[in-house]
Structure formats: C-alpha cells, structure tokens
N, C-alpha and C positions, 0 to 999 in steps of 0.2 A: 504494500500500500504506500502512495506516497505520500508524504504525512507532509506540511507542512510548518516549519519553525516555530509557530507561539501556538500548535495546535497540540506540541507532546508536550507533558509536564514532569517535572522531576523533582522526588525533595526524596534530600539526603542526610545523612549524617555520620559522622564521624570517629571513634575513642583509640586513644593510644594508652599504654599501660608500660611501665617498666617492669613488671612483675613482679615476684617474692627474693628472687636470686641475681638478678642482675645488677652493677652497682650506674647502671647508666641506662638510658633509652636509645638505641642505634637504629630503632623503625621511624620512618616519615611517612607522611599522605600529606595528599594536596585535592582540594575540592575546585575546581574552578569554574566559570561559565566564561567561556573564551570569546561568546560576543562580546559582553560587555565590559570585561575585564577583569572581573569581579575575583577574590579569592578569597579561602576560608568558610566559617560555618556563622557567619552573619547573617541575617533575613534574608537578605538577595539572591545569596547562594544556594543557602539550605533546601527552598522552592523556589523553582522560577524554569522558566520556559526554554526548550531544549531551542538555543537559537541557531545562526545561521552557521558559523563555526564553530557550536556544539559544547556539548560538556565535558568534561574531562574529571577521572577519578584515577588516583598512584596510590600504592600501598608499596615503600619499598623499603627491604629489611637490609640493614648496614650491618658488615664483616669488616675485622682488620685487628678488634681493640679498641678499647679507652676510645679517645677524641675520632678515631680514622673511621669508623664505623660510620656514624654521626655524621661526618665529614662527606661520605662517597653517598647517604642517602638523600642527604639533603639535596647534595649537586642532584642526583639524578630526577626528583621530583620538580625543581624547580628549574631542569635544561631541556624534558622535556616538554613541560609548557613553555617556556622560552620559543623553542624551534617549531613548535606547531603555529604561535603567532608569525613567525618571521617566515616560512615553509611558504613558497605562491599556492595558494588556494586552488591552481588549477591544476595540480598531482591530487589524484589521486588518494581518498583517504587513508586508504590500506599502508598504500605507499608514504605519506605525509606521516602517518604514525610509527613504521618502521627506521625512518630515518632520522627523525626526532631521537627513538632510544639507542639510535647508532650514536649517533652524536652524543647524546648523555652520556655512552659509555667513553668514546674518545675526550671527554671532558674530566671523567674521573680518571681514566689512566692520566692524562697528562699532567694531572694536578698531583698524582701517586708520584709520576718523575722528577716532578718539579720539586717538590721535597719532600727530604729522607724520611722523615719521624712518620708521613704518611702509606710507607711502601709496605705494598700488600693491602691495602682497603678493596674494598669492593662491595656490592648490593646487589640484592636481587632486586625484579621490578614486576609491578602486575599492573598496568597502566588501560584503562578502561577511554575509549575515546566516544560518545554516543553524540549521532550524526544522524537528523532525522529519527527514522523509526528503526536503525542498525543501530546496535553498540561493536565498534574493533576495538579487540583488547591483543596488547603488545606483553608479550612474556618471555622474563628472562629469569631462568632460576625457579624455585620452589613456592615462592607467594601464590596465591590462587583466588580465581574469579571462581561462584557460582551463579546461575539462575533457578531460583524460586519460583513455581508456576503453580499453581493452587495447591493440592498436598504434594507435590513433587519437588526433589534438589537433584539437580548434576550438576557438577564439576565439568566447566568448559573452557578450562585452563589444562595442560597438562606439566605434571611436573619434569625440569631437566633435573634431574636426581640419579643418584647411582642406583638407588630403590627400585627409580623407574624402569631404569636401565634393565635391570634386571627383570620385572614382570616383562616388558615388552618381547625380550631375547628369547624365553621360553626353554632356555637351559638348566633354570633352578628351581627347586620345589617352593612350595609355599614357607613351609619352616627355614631354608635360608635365605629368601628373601626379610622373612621377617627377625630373621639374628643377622643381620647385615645392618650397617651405619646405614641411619636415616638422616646424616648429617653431610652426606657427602651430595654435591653439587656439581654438574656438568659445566657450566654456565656464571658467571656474576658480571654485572657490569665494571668494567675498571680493571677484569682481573688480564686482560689479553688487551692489546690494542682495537682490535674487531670482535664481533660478536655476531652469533647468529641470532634474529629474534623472531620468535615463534607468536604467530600472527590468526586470529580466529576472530568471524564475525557472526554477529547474532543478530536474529530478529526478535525484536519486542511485542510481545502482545501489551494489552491493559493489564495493570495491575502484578506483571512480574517486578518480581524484586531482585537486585544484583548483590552479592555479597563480591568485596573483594579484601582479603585478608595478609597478613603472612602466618608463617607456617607456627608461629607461638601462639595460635588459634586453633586454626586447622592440623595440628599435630593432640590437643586435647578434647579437641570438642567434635563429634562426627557431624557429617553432613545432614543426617535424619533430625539430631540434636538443634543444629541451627535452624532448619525448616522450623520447627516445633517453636523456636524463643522469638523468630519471626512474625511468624502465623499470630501464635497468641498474644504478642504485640501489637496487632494489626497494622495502623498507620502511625503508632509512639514507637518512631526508629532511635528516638531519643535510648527509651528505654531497653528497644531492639540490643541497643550498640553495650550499653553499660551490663544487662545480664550474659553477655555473653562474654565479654572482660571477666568477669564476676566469674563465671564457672569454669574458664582457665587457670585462673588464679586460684580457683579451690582445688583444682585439681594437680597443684603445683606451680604452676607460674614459672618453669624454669629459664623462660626466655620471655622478651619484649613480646607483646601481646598488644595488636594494632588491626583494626577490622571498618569497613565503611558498607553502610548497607543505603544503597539508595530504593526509591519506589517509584513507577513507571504508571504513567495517569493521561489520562487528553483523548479528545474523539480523533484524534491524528494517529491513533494506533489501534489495530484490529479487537477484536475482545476473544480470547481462550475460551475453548469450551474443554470437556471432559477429553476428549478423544484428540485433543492439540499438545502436541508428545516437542519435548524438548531438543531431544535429538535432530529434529527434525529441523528447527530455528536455526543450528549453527554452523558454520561450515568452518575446516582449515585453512586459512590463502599462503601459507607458507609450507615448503614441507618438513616434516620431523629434525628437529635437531640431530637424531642420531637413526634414521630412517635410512640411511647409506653405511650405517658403522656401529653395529650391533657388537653385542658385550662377546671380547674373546674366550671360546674355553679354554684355555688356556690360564685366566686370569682367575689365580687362586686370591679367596673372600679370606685368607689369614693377612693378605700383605695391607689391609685395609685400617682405619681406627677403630677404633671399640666401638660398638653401637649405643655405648651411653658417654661418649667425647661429650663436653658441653660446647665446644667449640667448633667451627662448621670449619670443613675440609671444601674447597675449590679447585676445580680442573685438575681431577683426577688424569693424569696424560693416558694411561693405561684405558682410558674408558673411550677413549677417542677413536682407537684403532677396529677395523674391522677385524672379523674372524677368518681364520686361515682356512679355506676350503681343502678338502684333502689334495684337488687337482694343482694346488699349488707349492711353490717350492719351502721347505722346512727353513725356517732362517732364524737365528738369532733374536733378530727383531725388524718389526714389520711396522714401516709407515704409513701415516693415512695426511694424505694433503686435505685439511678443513676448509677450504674455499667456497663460501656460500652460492650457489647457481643462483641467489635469488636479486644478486646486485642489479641494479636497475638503472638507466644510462641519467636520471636526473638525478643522483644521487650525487652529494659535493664528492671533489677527488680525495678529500683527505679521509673518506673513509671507505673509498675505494681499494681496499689493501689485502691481499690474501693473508688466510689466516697462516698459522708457523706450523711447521708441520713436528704432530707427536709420538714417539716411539715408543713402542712396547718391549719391553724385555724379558729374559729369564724365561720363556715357556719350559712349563715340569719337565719334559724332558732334559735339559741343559742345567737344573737343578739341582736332579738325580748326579749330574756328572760331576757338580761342583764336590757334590757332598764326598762322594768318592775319591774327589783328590783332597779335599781337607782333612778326609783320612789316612793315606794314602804321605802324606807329608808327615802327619802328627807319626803316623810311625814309623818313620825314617829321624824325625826329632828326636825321636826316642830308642832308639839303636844306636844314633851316633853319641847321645849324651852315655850309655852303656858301654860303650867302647872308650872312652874319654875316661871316665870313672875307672874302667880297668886300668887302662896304664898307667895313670898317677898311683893307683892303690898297687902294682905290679900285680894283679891277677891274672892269669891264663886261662885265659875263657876258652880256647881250642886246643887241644894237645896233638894238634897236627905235624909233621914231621915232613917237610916240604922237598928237602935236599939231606941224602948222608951225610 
C-alpha cells in the first residue's frame, strides 16, 4: 500500500539500564524523526508522523572497556543519523541505510587509530530506518529487531554470532551449540576497516509493534516473554520499556540492558487480520554474512572462550573461512577473501575497500602431529639429560665392548 507521510503514525519509547554488574553503561539508542530534525524522547519525537525522510530507531551495544565502549556506540548512533541527513535522497533507501553504517563503522575504526587508549573499541548496531509503510533495518552484530503482530513475535534480525554460526552450519548438535560462547561475535563496527551489513525490510501493518534491543535483553528475556509485557501494556510503551529492564535485571543484569519499543498507527497502513503471518512482511536485501563461508569442521569448540567470558570476543578469524570440501586440497591453512559483492557504485570510495583476508589454522589432523613431536623431543630431552648425568657421576650405562 502506498501510504502517505503524515498518514502513518509512530510513538515510541525508549530505557537504557547499566545493570546489576557492570560498572558503566556502553549501550546507546537514538530516536529520531529525520524530517524534522527532531531527536530524543520529547513530545515531538515520542509520537508524530512517519514523514518524508522517515524515522529512525539505533540500539547499539559498545565493546573495548571502560570509556572505548561508550566511545564507539555513541559515534555509531549519532554517524548514522548524520549520513542519512547528508546521503542524496535519490539512492535508494536500502542502499542510503547501508552506507550510512558503512560509514559509522569507518568513523569508529579511524577514531580507534587515531588514538591509542581507544584500540580495540567496537559496537554492534540494530538500526531501524521506517520509510513510509516499510521499516529497513541495518544489522551488524548481535542487537536485534522484533515485530509484534497480534499474539505473534519473530525475530527479523539475524544474529552475526558464532552461536549462529553454528545453528546455520548444521555440523553440531543442539547440546554444543548451546555449551559454546554466546559471546562471541562475527561482526562489530570499528573492529575491521569494512564491514558487511546485513540489511532486511519489513512491511507494516496497523498496530504492529517493533522491538529493537541489545543482547543484555534478549539474552534474558525470551521473545514469547516480551510479546506478553507488550501486549499487556497495550499502548503504555512507557511502561512496555521499564518492565522489561525490570525483568532482566531480576534475572541478573549481567550486562547493559537497552531496548526501544515503538507502535505503528494511521489509515496509511493496511490493518492484520488472523491469517497475516509475519514471515510473510519481511524480506532479506543483503545476503548472509557468512552464506559463502560456513563454520569449518575442522574448527575445534575447545580453542574458543568459556561460554560464561563476561567479556564479548570479536572477529573470530577462524569463523571466517569456509569449509574444506573433500575434492579439495588438504592444507595447513585455508583462506577466504571477505569482499562484500554487495558494494554498490554510489557508495563514497573511502569505503570502497576489500575486506583483509582470514586464515585458518591447525586442522586436527596437523594437531595430532604437533603433539607427536612434542613428545617425540621431551624424550630425547630426557635421554640426553641421562647420559649427561652419567658421565659427571662416571656411571656405565652400556657394558658394551666396541674394539679388543
């Protein structure tokens, strides 16, 4: 349907939480109405009319430590609304919104190189842009979007996660998926010069609600869970936002805890009936982050962190590479060049760059060998230290008789 600017309506709201454990807040969001300029959770913003260049919703979760965390999420919430203002209006919005988080991410790398105290920062990002009666949402990392459609929630975010990695691969049962680190990440802004970003748009009926979180949310609260504190909220997203802080935080709060739940309203958008299926609304326009480079067997789940690190692991190089097919040749280690197909010729050149390319090492075969020669040495250490010890002690370890 095509809906018209002041015919779709949206009121949102917002809560960030530092948690029970953490001694700082490294999550950001930003609310914006990009006609008018407007930001934050002031009257103007909270409801008002999806206009002509659209709404805009970021949940993005900071990595690095102390200040760097902070540091890389803030830049990335406020460079993507930067670059969608200054982005010419006649690209495309798929496209408008991808290169926008291009750019946020070449803003936090160059600010990581630019100085030291900040090296190693990085964010993930769940960036929500809704245009007319579509919402495109830009994803990098583990944050995540839902839509709420009468008792229904899916997840139409997918996560770049080693977790993920793994369901999708179809190599490991369910029980090592789930004792494998759920901390570990494909993907963050800031952490590589380029980035891929994983791109999906949705159609809005009346009355769907968007949840967009990071993972100190959606790591304690399930998706049925948040249906249910939505629903019986109705339209108090106010209250939406704080009982749902509220019950991560009961259930430990080990991390920053940051969630935006907006509500979708106006005769500019169709009305859901029973039999209007979610699935249905959303499509991918980018393809899978790692849809060309599935998790190697080869890659033993010991060489990993502990699945209870409090501390989030980045660009695993080992998760990057595809898997050796038997018709190919046995090697050491196997490259995968990261080069996005999805570059697009209006994209600025400075973030026109191929990605670096990642090596895999040690397949268990070549493992087996090491171990073999580390024993293999230790007892030859241990022979010659036995022969040494005999001769200063004068002992005759062989009563051999070589010449009359």
């Amino acid at each position: 349907m095509s809906a018209a600017a002041s015919d779709i309506l949206v009121s949102v709201f917002a809560r960030t939480d530092v948690g029970r454990h953490r001694g700082g807040n490294e999550d950001a969001f930003l609310i914006a109405d990009l006609t008018s300029g407007k930001v934050g959770l002031g009257p103007e913003v909270t409801t008002h009319s999806v206009g002509e260049r659209g709404s805009l919703l970021i949940v993005s979760d900071g990595m690095g430590g102390a200040a760097a965390g902070e540091v890389a999420s803030e830049i990335a919430v406020t460079a993507i609304r930067q670059c969608l203002l200054e982005i010419p209006s006649n690209i495309e919005t798929p496209n408008r919104l991808r290169i926008a988080t291009e750019l946020a991410n070449e803003a936090i790398w160059k600010e990581a190189q630019a100085k030291p105290e900040l090296t190693g920062m990085g964010a993930t990002v769940t960036a929500a842009l809704v245009q007319g009666a579509t919402t495109f949402i830009a994803q990098v990392g583990d944050s995540r979007a839902y839509i709420i459609r009468g008792d229904r929630i899916k997840q139409i975010t997918k996560d770049q996660s080693y977790a993920q990695a793994l369901r999708d691969s179809g190599i490991f049962t369910a029980e090592q998926i789930a004792n494998a680190p759920q901390n570990v990440i494909l993907q963050a802004l800031g952490a590589q010069p380029t980035v891929d970003v994983g791109l999906t748009a949705v159609e809005l009926l009346r009355n769907d609600y968007l949840i967009v979180c990071s993972d100190g949310l959606s790591g304690k609260i399930k998706p049925d869970e948040m249906r249910d504190v939505v629903c019986k909220s109705s339209t108090n997203l106010t209250s939406a936002c704080r009982r749902l802080v509220d019950m991560a935080n009961e259930r430990g709060g080990e991390d920053n805890i940051t969630v935006i739940v907006a509500l979708f309203d106006g005769v500019g958008l169709d009305a859901a009936n029973e039999s209007t299926s979610i699935t249905g609304s959303f499509k991918s326009l980018s393809k899978d982050h790692r849809s060309q480079q599935p998790i190697p067997e080869t890659m033993p789940l010991s060489s990993l962190p502990p699945a209870d690190e409090s501390s989030r692991t980045v660009m695993m190089s080992a998760l990057s590479s595809p898997r050796r097919t038997p018709s190919e040749p046995k090697a050491e280690a196997v490259a995968a060049e990261a080069v996005s197909p999805e570059m697009i010729e209006d994209a600025p050149a400075s973030i026109q760059k191929p990605k670096p390319v990642t090596i895999v090492l040690k397949p268990k075969t070549r493992e087996k060998k090491n171990k073999w020669l580390t024993w293999m040495i230790l007892l030859l250490v241990v022979l010659l230290l036995v022969f040494v010890a005999a001769y200063f002690l004068d002992i005759e370890l062989f009563d051999i008789e070589l010449f009359d």
